[in-house]
N, C-alpha and C positions, 0 to 999 in steps of 0.2 A: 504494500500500500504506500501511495505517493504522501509524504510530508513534506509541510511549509504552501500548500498549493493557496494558500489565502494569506494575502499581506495586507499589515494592518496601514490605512490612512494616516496621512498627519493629523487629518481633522478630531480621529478619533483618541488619539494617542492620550489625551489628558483624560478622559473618563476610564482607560483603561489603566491606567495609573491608581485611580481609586480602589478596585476592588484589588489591585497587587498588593497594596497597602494593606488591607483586609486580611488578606488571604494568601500570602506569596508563600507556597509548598517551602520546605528546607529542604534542601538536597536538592531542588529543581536544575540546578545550574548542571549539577553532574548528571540529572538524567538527560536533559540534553544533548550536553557532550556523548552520550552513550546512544543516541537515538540510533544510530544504525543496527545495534545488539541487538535492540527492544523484539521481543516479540509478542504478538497479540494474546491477550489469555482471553482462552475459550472455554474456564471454566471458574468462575469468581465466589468466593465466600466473603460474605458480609458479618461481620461481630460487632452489636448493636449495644451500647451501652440504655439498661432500662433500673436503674438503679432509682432510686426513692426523689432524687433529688431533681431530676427530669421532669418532676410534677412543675417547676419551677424557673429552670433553666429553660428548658423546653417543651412549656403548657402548651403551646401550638402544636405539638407532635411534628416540628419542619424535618425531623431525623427520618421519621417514615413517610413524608413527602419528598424529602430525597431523593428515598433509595426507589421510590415509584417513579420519578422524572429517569433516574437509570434503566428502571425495568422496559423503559417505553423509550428511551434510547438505545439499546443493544443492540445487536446484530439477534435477529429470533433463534435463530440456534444457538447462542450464548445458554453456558449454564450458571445460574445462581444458586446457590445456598445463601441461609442464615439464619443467626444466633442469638438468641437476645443472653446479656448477664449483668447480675448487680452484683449480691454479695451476701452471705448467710454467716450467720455463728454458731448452728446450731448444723450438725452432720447427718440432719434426717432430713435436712430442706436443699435440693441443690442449688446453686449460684447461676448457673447456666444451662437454657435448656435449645431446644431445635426452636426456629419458627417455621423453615418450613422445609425441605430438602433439596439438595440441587437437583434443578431440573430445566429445560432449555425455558428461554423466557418467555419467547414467542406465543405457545399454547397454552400456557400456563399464568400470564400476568394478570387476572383475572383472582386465581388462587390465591397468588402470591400476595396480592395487593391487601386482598380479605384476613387473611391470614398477620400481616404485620398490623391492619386495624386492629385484630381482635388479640394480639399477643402483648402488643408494643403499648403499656400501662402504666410506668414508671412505678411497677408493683415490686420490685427487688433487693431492696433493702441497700447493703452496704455495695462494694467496686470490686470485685474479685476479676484480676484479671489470669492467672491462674487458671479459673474454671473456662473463663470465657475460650480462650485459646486450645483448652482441653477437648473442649466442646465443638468447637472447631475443623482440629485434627480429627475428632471420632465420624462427626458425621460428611465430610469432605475432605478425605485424606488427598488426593489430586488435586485439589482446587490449584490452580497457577499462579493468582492472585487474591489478595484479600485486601477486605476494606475494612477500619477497626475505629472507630466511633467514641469517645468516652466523653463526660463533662467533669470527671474527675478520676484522684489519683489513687492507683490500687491501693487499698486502704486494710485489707483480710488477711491478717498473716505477710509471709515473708513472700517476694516475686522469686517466682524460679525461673526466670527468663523460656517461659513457654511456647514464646515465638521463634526461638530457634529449633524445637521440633523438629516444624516442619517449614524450613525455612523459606518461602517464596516470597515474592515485592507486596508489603505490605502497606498500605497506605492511607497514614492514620490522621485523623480528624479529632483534635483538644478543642474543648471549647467553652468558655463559661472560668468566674475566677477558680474554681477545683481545680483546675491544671498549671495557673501561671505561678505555682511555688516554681521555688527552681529542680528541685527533685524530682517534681511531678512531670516537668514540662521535660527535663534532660534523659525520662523513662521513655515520653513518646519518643523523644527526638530518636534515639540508641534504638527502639524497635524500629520505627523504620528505615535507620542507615544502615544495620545490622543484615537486615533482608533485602536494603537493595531498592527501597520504596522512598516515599517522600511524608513528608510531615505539614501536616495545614494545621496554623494556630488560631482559634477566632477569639473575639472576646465573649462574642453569643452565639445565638442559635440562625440569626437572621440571615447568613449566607448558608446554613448547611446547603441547599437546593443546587447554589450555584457551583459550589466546590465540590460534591459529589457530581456533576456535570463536567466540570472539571479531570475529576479521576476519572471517569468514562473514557477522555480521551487519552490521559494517561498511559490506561490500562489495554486501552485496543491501538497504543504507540499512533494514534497523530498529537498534530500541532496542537499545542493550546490554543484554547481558544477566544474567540478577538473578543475582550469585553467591556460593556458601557454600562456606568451605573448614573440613573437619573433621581433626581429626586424631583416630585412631583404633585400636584395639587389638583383635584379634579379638575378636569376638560383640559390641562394641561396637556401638550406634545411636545416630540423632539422626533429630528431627523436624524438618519445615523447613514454610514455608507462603507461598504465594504470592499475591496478590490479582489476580484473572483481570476485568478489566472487561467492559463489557457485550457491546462487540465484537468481544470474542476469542472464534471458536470453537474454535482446535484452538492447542498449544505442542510447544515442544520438549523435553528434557527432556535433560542429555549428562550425564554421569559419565566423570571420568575419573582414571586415578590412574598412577604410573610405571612398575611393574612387572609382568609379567606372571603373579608367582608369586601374585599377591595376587586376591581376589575379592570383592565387594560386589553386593550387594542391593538393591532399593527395592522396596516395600509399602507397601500402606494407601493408595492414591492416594484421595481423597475431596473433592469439592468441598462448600463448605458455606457456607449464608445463612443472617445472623441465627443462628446456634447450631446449625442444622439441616441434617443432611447430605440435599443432593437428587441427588446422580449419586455413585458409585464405580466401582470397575474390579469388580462383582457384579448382580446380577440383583435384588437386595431394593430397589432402588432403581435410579431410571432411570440405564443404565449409559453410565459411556465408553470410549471404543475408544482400546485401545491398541495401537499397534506397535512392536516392539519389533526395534533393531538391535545384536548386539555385538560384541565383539572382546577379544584377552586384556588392553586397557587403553582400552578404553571402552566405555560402554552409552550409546544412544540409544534414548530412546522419543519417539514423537509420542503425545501424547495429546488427542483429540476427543472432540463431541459435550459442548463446556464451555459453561457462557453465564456472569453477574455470581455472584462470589464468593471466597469462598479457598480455594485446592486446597492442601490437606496432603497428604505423604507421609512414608514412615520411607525411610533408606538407614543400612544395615547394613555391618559388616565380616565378612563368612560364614567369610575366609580370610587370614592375616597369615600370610607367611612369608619376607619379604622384612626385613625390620625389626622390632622389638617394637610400635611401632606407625607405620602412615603417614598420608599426605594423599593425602583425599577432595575432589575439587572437584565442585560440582554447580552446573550452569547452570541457568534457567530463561529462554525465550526464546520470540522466536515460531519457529512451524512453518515448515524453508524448503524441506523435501523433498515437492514434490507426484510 
């Protein structure tokens, strides 16, 4: 698979800056440098931290909205696993159990999705990463990749560095102040430079969406992807624009924002050379195909039928009722859902 086929504008360059700030992987620089190694994992486990204090950190549930904008990004023969774990003191109650088993995404995102609604409770007590990781290796000893979540620092006993097990790229997500000790935070970092994977610090919960987006592309080795964060006030817009080279035919397109009371837009998709628009999402000109996926905190479109140039769109705020105004993230990336 072709990388780097989308380069970012100047125009856009300062709102991509934003969520770097936010969000800039550790180790990013050397996976990079390794891009040519990478190879795709076609088989991902997810370790979902559901620990007691999630009630809090992450009242929205953005952690299982995430891993849904992944389910609905993957390539359909992708296989997922995952694990929810907190943390017990008592040796009759486990820390970590299955949510649901790996299995390709495609046929299955429907299960899967129901499945992280009815498990993902923040019912778990204390941070046991220990079990998480055990649990893990038991029910996905193959996985190629893993994706490892926490809002805090394993707290249950002593760490037996579990993640070397079963060592594959593992690509962990801190987030909320439980992690920013310096103990806490130097554990995620060491899992995933250990395995070969990268480390995302937030301070909340309010990028999980966009960063698990992020490791999508990671994880199935393309570019990062190009990103703009807006803030916004209803009936508010912004224009944005992309440069699509020669051999991109089709991208992706994710939005996503934190609450579900809130609602956005995109229009006006238009590709255009030299000044002149030659495809739209219309008939007046040769058109491209859009598909589009949503949910109450995010829209994915794939858009085809692109060849060399820059594709502009508008994304709107239709609906603010969450805040007087919020943040709009919008990706541009390659297509990974065949």
């Amino acid at each position: 698979m072709k990388r780097g086929i989308l380069a970012l504008p100047a125009t856009a360059a300062a709102a991509a800056i934003i969520v770097t700030a936010i969000a800039m992987p550790s180790g990013a620089g050397a996976a990079r440098a390794h891009a040519s190694a990478c190879a795709a994992a076609t088989n991902i486990e997810a370790i979902i931290d559901d620990s007691g204090s999630m009630s809090f950190t992450d009242s929205s549930t953005l952690r299982v909205k995430g891993l849904k904008l992944l389910i609905n990004t993957l390539s359909s023969g992708t296989s997922l696993g995952a694990v929810e774990f907190g943390g017990s003191f008592s040796s009759s109650t486990p820390s970590a159990d299955t949510v649901f088993n790996p299995e390709a995404v495609g046929p299955n995102a429907a299960a899967m999705g129901a499945a992280l609604d009815s498990k993902i409770k923040a019912d778990n007590g204390g941070t046991d990463y220990n079990a998480a990781f055990a649990q893990s290796d038991a029910d996905n000893p193959t996985a190629q990749a893993r994706i490892f979540l926490t809002d805090g620092g394993h707290n249950v006993g002593t760490y037996n560095n579990g993640h070397l097990t079963h060592r594959v790229p593992t690509y962990v997500i801190g987030f909320s102040s439980g992690v920013s000790d310096p103990e806490a935070q130097q554990r995620l970092k060491t899992i995933a430079s250990d395995t070969g994977g990268q480390f995302f610090a937030l301070t909340d919960s309010s990028q999980l969406q966009s960063v698990m987006n992020s490791i999508g592309a990671a994880i199935t080795c393309q570019t990062p992807p190009q990103t703009f964060v807006d803030q916004l006030k209803q009936g508010a817009a912004k224009t944005h624009s992309a440069t699509i080279g020669a051999g991109t035919k089709s991208i992706q397109i994710a939005l996503t924002w934190s609450s579900p009371l809130d609602r956005f837009t995109i229009s006006n998709l238009r590709l255009v050379n030299h000044g002149r628009t030659i495809a739209k999402a219309a008939r007046k000109v040769r058109k491209l195909t859009v598909k589009t996926t949503s949910s109450p905190t995010f829209t994915v479109l794939k858009v085809s039928g692109l060849t060399r140039g820059k594709l502009t769109f508008k994304v709107k705020a239709t609906t603010i009722a969450s805040l007087p105004q919020v943040t709009l993230t919008t990706q541009v990336g390659q297509s990974r859902r065949k």
